[in-house]
N, C-alpha and C positions, 0 to 999 in steps of 0.2 A: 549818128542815128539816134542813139540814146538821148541828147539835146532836144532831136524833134522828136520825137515820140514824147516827151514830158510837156514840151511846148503845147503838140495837140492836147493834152490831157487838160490843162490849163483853160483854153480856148473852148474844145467845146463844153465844158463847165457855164459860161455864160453866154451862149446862144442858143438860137431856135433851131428846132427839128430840120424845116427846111433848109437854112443855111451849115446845118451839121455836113448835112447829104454834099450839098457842093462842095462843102471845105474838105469834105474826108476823100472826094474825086480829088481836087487840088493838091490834097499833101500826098497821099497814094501816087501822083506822078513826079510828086515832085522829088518824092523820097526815092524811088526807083534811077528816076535820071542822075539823084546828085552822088547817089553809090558808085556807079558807075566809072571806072577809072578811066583817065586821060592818058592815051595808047604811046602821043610822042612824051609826055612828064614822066610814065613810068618804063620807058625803055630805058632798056641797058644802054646806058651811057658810051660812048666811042672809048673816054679817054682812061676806063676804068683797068684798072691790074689784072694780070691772069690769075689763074691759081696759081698754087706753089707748082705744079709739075709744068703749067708753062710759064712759068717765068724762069723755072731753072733751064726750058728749053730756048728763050728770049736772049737770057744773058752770056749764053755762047761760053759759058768760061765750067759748066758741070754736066759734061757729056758723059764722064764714067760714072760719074752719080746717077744719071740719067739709064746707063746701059747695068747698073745695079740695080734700083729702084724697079725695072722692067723685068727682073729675075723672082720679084716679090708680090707680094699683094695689093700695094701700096701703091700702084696706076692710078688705080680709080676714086680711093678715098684726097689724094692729095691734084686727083683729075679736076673732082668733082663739088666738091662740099667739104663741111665740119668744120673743126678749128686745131690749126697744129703747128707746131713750131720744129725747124728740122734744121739740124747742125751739119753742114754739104760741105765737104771736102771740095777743094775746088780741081781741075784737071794736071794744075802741076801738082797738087797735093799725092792726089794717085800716082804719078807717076814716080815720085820719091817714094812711095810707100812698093810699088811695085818692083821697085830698086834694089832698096834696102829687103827685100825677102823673097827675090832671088826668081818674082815671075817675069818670063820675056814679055808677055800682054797680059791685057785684063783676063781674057780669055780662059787662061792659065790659071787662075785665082782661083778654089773649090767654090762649087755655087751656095753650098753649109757657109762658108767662112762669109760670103759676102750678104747673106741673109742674116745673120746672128750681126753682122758689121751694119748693116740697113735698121733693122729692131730697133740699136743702140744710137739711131742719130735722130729717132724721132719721136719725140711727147707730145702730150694731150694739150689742145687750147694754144692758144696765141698769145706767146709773153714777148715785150720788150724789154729794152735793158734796163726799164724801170721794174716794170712787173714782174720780173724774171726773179728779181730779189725782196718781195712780197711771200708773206709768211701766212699758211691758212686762212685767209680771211680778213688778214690784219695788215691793215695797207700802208706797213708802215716804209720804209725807202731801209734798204739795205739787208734784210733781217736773213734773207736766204740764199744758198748759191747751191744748190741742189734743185732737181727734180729725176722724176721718174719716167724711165724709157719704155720702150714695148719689148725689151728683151730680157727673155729670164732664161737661167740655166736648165741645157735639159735632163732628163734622168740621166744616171749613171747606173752601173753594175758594178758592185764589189764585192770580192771575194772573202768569207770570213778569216782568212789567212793575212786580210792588210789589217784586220780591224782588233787586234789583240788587246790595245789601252783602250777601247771600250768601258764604260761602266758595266752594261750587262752583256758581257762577251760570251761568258759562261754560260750564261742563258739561249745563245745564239747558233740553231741548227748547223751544223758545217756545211759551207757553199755558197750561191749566189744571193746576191738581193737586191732588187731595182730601189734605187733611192734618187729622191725626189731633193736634187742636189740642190735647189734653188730653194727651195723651205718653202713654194709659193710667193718668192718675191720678186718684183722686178729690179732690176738692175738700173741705177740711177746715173744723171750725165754729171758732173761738179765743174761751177765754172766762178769765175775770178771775176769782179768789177772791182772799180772806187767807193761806189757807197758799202758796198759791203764788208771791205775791208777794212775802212775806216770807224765802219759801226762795231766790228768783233776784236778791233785792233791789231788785224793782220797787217805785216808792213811788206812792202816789195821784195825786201830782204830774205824776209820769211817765206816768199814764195819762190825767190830764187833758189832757196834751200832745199826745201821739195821736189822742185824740177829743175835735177843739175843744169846748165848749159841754157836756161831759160832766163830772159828778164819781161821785168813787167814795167810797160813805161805808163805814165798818169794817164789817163782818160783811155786807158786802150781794155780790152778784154780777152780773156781766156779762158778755154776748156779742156782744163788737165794742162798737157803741155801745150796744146794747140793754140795759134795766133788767130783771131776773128777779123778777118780782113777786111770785111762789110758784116758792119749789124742793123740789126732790124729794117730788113730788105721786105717790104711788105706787097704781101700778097692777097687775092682776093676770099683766101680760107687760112690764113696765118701768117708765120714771119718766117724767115730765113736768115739764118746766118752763115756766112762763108766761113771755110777752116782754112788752114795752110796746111794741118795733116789728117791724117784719116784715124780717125779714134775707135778701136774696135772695144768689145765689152774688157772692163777691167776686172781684176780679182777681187775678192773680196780678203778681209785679213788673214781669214783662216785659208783659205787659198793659196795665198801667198809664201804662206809658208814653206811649200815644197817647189816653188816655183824651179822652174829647171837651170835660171843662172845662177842662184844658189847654190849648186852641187851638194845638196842633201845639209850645211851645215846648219839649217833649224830645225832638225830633223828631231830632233832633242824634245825642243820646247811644243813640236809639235803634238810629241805623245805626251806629255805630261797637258797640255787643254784636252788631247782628247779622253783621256783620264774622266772630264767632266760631263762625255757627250754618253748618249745611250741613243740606240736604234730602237725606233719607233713606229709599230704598223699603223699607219693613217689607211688602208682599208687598200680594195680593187679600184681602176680607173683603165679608163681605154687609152690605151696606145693610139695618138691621133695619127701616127703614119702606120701602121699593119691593123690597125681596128680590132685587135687582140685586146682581151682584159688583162692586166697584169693585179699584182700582189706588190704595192707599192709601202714603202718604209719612209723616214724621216731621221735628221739625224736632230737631238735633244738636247740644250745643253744645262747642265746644272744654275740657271743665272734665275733673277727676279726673289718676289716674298718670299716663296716655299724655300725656295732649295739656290740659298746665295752664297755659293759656293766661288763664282767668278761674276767679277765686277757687270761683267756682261757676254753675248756672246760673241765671238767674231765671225761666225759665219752667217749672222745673219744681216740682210742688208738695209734692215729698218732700223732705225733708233729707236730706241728703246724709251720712252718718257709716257705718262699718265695719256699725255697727247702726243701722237703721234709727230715727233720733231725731225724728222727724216729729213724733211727740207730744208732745215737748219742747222742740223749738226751733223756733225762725224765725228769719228770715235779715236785715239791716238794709241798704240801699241808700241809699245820696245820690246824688242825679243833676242837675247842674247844667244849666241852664236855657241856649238855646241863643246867647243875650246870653253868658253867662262864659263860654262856649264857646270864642267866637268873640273875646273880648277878650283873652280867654289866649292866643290862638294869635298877634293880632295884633300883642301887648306885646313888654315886654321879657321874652319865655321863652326857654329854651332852646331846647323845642320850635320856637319859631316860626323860633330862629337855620336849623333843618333842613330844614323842612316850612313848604308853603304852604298846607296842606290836613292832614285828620285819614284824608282818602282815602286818603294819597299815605304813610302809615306803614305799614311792614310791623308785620305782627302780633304780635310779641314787643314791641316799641317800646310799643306801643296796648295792649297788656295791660297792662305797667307801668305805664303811666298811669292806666289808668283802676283799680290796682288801691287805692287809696286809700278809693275809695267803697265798698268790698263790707266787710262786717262779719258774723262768725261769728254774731252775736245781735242781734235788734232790740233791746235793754234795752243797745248799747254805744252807742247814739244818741240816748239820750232825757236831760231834764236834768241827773238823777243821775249822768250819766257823763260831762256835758262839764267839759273839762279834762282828761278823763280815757280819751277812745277812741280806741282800739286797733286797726285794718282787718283784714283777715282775716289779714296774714301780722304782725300783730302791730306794725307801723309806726303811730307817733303821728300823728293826723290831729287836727289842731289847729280842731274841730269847736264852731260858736257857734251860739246860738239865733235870735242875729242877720243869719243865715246862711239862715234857712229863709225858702221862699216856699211851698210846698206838703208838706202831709204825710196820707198814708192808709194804715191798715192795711190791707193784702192780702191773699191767701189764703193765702200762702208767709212774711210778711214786713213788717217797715215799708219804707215810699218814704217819703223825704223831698226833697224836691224845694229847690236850695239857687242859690244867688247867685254863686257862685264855684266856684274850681277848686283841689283840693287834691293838693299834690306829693310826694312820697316823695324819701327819697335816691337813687333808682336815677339820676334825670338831671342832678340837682344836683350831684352827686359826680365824683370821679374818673372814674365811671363812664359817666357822661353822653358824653363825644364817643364813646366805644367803643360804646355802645349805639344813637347816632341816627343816624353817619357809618356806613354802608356801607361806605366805602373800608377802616374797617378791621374789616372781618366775622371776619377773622383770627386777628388780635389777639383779637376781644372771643371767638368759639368756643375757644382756647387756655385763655384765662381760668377761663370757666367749666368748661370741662374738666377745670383741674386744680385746680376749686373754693374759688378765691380768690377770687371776684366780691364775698361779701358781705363779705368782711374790705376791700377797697380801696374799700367804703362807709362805711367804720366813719368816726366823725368825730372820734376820740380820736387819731387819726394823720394825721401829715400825708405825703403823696406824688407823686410826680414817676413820669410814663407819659413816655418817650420815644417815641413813636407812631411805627410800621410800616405804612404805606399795606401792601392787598395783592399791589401790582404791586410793593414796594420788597422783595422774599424772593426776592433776584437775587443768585444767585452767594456765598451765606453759607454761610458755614464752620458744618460737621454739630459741633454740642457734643460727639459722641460719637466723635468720629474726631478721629486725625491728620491726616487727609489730606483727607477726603469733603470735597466743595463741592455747596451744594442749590439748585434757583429752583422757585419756585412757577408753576406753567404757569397762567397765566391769558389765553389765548386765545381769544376766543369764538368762533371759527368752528374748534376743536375740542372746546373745556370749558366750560360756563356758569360764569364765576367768581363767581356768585350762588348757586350752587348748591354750599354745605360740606357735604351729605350725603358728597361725596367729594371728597378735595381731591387733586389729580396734582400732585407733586414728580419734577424732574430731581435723579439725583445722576449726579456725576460726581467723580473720584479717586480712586476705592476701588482698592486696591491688587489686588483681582478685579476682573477684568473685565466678567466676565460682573456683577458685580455694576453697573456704569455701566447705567444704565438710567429707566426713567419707575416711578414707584410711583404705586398700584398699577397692572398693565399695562394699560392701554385698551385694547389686545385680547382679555383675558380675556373669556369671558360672563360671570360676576361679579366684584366687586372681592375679592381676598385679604384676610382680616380680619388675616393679617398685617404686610400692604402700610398696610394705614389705620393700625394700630394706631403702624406706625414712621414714618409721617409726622403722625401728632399727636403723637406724643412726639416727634420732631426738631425739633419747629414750636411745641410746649409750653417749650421748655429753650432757643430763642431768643428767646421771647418772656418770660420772667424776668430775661432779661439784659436790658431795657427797663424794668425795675420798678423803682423806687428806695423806701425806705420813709424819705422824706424827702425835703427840699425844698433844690432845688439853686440854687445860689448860681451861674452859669454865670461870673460875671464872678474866681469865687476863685478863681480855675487850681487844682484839690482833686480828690481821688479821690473816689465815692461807691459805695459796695457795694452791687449789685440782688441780686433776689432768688434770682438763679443763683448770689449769692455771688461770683461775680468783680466787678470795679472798672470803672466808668468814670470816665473823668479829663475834667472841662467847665473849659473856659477859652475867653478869648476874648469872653465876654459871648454865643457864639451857638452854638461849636464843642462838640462832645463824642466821645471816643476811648475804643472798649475794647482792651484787649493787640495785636489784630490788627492794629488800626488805629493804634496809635499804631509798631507793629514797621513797617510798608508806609508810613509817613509820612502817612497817610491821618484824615480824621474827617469826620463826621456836622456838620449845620449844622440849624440853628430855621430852618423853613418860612419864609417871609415871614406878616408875622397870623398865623403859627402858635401862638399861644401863649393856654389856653386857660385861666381860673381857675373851678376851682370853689369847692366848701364846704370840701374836704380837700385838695388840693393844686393842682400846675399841669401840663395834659397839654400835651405840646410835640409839636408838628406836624413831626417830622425830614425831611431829605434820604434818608436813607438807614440801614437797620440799624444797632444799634453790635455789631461782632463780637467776641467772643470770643476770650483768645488762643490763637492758632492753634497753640504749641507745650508739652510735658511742662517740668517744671525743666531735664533733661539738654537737652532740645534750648532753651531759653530761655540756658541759659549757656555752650552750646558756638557760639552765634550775637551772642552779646554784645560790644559792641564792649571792651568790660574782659578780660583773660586771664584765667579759669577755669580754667586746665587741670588743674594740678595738683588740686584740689578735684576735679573730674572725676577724676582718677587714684584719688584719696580713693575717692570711689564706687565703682569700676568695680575696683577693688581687691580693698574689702572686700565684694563680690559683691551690691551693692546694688543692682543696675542687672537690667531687664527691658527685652529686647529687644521693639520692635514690631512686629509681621511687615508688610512691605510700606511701612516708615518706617526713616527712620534715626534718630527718637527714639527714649528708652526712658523705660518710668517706674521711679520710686525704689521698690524694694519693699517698706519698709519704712511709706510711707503711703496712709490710706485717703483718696482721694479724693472720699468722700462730702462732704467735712469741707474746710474751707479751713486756709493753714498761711504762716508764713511761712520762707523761709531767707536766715539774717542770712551773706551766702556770704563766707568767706575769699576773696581775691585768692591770688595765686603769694607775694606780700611772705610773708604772714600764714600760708600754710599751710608754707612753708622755717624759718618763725620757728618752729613746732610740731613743726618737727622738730628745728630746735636745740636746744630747750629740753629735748626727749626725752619730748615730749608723746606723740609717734607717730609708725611707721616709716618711713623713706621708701616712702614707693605707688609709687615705678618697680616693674612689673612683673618687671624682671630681678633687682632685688633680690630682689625675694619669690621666686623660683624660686630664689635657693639658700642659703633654709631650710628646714632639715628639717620634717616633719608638725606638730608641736609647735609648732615657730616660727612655722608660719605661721598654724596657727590662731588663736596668741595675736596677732599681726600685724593679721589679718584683724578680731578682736573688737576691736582698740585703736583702727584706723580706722573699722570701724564705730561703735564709740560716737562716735568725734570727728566724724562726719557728724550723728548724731542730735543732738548736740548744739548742731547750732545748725540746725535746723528748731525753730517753736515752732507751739505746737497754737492759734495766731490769726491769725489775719492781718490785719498791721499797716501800711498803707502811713503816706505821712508828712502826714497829713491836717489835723493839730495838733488833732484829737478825745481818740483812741487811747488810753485809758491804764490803768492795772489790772495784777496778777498773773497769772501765765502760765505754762503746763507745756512744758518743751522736750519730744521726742522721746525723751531720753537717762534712764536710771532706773540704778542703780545698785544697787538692792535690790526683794525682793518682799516684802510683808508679807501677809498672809492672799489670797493668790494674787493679786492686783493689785498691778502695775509701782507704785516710788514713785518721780516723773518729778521731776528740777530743776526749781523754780519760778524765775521771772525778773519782777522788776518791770519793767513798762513804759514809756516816757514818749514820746509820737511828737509834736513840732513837723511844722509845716510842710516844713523841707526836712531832718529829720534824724527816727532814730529811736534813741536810747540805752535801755539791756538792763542790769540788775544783778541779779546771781543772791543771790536773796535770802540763800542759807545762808551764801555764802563772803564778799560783798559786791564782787566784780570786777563792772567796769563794760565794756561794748564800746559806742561810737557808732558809727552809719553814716558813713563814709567812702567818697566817689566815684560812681558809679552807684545810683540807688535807684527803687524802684518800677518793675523788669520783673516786666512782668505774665507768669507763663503759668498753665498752668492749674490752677487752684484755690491756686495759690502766688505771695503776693507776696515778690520775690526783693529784697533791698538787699544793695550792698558793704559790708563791713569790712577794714581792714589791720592787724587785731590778730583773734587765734581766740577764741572761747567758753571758759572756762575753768571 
């Protein structure tokens, strides 16, 4: 029609009026007549299929399907139109299924049990056994073996008396509550082909594992356990496939759990998931069989962004991906039987060193634990992959077949039901007392905060946790101040100290007054995000000075570098000092049984913080019991020196203390000798005042170099580790705009550290005083200068 109608548009454009008139009679009949359809081209065809409901009555072989389907809705829609595909048990199918569950006839069968069994045999649209494994949209051959049926679970009633491991139990009226057992989902069919298999790398073997007493021969198909006698049986509104057995809805994994051949033994692992679940009002809805409003709930699980407390959930029957992968995946579970349960807790675990009970874990703890069992894909549990599976967060799970006591596909998933208890690094590790012991909730939120948790798991490294009870953040020196001293208020009859949503810090020494105070202020109506912000970062940068990335030797009286970069010095066999501590004559001691081995290091149970040192280079050497002064005069001379405000340190302005440094410091001997030799000026201030501008400038640049040159960009104490090339401070030339710094060979013994400058070959050893700590600079004497 649209052809001719542009045709005429055409045509009368170049004729005459009168011949318009006759052409527009002509095409007006013509267009009319050739609309018109042809009565025998467009009849229904003799040799054309019925629908699905009569071909299933053609083919003589699904009479019970036939006297179910008649019990339902589903006359008409598969009478008449649409598109659908329906998996039909064939008549000796029902009759084994009628068999085995003890009805004399169909008859006999509850008409619930045969509707809920009808739902479940028939989805949307017309797939073949190509299409059927066609993934959203994406037409690629193999990609899915999943779809979704018309049957979902219907409410339940539960009494608050089943629902104890609840997350909000306590919260929960005593009595009834209709729940929406299906979560809104429906209930999907899972079936078996070649290309699928071969595309996900499922092998026959692995499907015989799954379904005991089942094999899968090449080119054939299956649904769950069921044989496809005839597929893609096409009809004139879909396709049909024949079953050998009758597939009624399956469970889901959390379902499964208390299934009735079972006899209650995951009865266990069952309370500790629902641990993660919370009852949830999603509002009123009508009851579609009494037409009553009810007051309907939901059950919640702690999974996803917010709240990933479990890998995912198992009661629900969607996969969980950005996109919806339902049609492609399923989800794998092991679930240990409440025997390993109960043997693991009572062994020699870690777990059991904390907990008497699986009750008695708070919920990060229990998620860890159990996250071993949750698997991204059922095909990372089946024999194909032992040796070789991977849990959801990608942790080896040293997974046997020897292992299994029960196994059933689901509606969501494989369950395999297993003998034992499988463990991740999170508790075996370093990590382990910061995560089980409370005492140091601290500690272990600092951790993760500044997102070091998975690396202090890693088992390529070994490490030492000097351990911070939470009542032990008394009275410790602020990293970021001179002056500031911090304690953590853990009072419970003002603060829950279980509760690090908010954590209250006293400071006190701030050179503001008004600055002495509680962060954030507990009289605020809300907390300051900048009050939190500055007491995890305070609380962050004390607890790195606890971090060692290696294994301390307590008995070597030795320095060891955390990961704040400053030292602590362990000796004694129990003691350990950082700068503060060892300035105040003070140290930290190993707990009694404090001392804890994991797989990667040892966490030691302290007395007390190790603090930080408490002053800059200037104030480290103007407090030294060795005379600095002159060297100080060097500084403060050649204008190197930044005032504190509200301290009488200063820092060196010429380093960044992002970075640790050492300075190999001249005594009074050694810096008189530098000036005999006419190395550099004398730094008496009076001197320098009467030289002209010139003078002093050149004065100024001669002292400053002879300062830069002997800080070196490492920090070295005398640890008998120590050793390598090294850039001073001091440079001499620029080449494509980068300083070119004196390099110095290293060599650090136990109680000495010797410097040779690689270009010239002069040698300095330390001499007298060595290893004052401050901050970010380890300080030694020499009685001869850098040269």
């Amino acid at each position: 029609m649209k052809i001719i109608t542009n045709y005429q548009g055409l045509i009368f454009r170049r004729i005459s009026a009168m011949q318009k008139k006759i052409l527009f009679l002509f095409l007006l009949v013509l267009t009319i007549f050739s609309c018109r359809p042809d009565d025998a081209e467009y009849a229904r065809p003799d040799n054309l299929v019925g629908t699905i409901y009569s071909q299933l009555e053609d083919m003589g072989m699904f009479n019970y399907y036939l006297q179910a389907l008649d019990k339902t809705e589903y006359v008409e829609p598969l009478s008449r139109g649409g598109s659908w595909t329906v998996f039909a048990p064939t008549d000796e199918a029902f009759e084994n299924f009628m068999s085995e569950n003890g009805f004399a006839s169909f008859d006999a069968i509850p008409d619930e049990r045969i509707i809920d069994f009808v739902d479940n045999t028939i989805i949307i649209d017309g797939w073949n056994t190509t299409t059927l494994t066609y993934f959203r949209n994406r037409f690629y051959l193999g990609q899915s073996f999943r779809r979704r049926t018309q049957y979902q679970r219907p409410n339940r009633v539960f009494n608050t008396d089943t629902l104890q491991h609840l997350m909000n139990w306590d919260d929960l009226d005593p009595g009834e509550y209709i729940v929406n057992y299906s979560n809104g989902r429906l209930k999907t069919v899972n079936y078996f082909l070649d290309s699928y298999m071969e595309t996900w790398g499922v092998e026959y073997s692995d499907y015989e594992f799954m379904f005991p007493g089942e094999t899968f021969n090449e080119g054939g198909m299956k649904v769950f356990d069921a044989n496809v006698s005839q597929a893609n049986i096409v009809a004139e509104n879909g396709i049909i496939y024949a079953l050998d057995k009758v597939i009624e809805p399956q469970k889901n994994l959390y379902e499964n759990l208390d299934a009735p051949e079972y006899n209650d033994k995951y009865s266990m692992f069952k309370k500790i998931v629902e641990r993660f679940a919370s009852l949830v009002l999603i509002g009123d809805q009508e009851n579609e069989e009494t037409g009553e409003i009810e007051t309907v709930y939901q059950y919640r699980f702690s999974t996803g962004i917010e709240n990933d407390l479990l890998p995912f959930n198992p009661f629900d029957e969607n996969y969980a991906t950005n996109i919806d992968g339902t049609l492609a995946q399923a989800w794998g579970l092991l679930v240990p039987t409440n025997e390993a349960l109960t043997n693991y807790l009572n062994g020699n675990s870690i777990l059991g060193q904390f907990y008497d009970s699986y009750d008695d874990m708070p919920l990060d703890v229990l998620g860890k634990f159990i996250k071993p069992n949750f698997f991204r894909d059922y095909y990372n549990i089946v024999p194909s992959s032992f040796g070789q599976s991977y849990d959801y967060g990608l942790g080896f799970v040293d997974f046997q077949e020897a292992h299994v006591v029960d196994k059933k596909f689901c509606s969501n998933g494989l369950f395999i039901g297993v003998n034992t208890v499988y463990t991740n690094d999170s508790f075996g590790t370093i990590m382990g007392p910061l995560l089980l012991d409370s005492e140091y909730s601290i500690m272990l939120k600092s951790i993760q905060d500044l997102g070091i948790d998975t690396a202090l798991q890693s088992k390529g490294v070994r490490f030492s946790i000097l351990g911070i009870k939470n009542d032990q953040f008394i009275d410790v020196a602020d990293p970021n101040s001179a002056t500031r001293r911090i304690t953590v208020l853990t009072d419970p009859d003002l603060f829950d100290p279980t509760d690090l949503s908010v954590i209250y810090m006293e400071v006190t020494g701030d050179p503001v007054a008004a600055n002495n105070r509680i962060y954030p202020d507990p009289a605020a109506s809300s907390p300051s995000s900048a009050d939190i912000a500055y007491v995890q970062t305070t609380l962050n940068d004390i607890v790195l000075n606890q971090i060692i990335d290696d294994e301390i030797d307590f008995n070597a009286n030795t320095y060891y570098q955390t990961r704040s970069g400053e030292y602590v010095y362990t000796f004694n066999g129990n003691s350990a000092a950082g700068g503060e501590d060892i300035f105040l004559g003070e140290s930290a001691q190993i707990d009694v049984d404090g001392i804890q081995e994991t797989s990667n290091g040892y966490f030691y149970k302290m007395t007390s913080a190790i603090n930080r040192p408490m002053h800059f280079t200037y104030g480290a050497l103007l407090n030294s019991t060795t005379d600095f002064s002159m060297f100080l005069q060097v500084l403060e001379s050649a204008e190197a020196l930044i005032t504190i405000v509200g301290s009488d340190d200063k820092l060196v302005n010429f380093l960044n203390l992002t970075r640790t440094f050492t300075l190999f410091a001249p005594n009074n001997a050694a810096v008189q000798q530098a000036i005999a030799d006419g190395v550099i000026p004398d730094p008496d201030p009076t001197y320098l005042a009467g030289l002209d501008e010139l003078g002093l400038a050149t004065a100024q640049k001669e002292l400053l170099d002879f300062a830069s040159k002997h800080f070196l960009q490492q920090s070295v104490p005398t640890d008998g580790n120590t050793a390598g090339s090294f850039s001073s401070m001091y440079y001499s030339e620029i080449v494509d705009f980068a300083p070119v710094y004196d390099v110095f060979s290293v060599q650090s013994t136990t109680s000495s550290v010797t410097i040779t400058n690689e270009e010239t070959g002069d040698t300095v050893t330390t001499n007298g005083i060595t290893n004052l700590l401050s901050k970010r600079v380890v300080i030694h004497e020499i009685s001869d200068y850098i040269k």
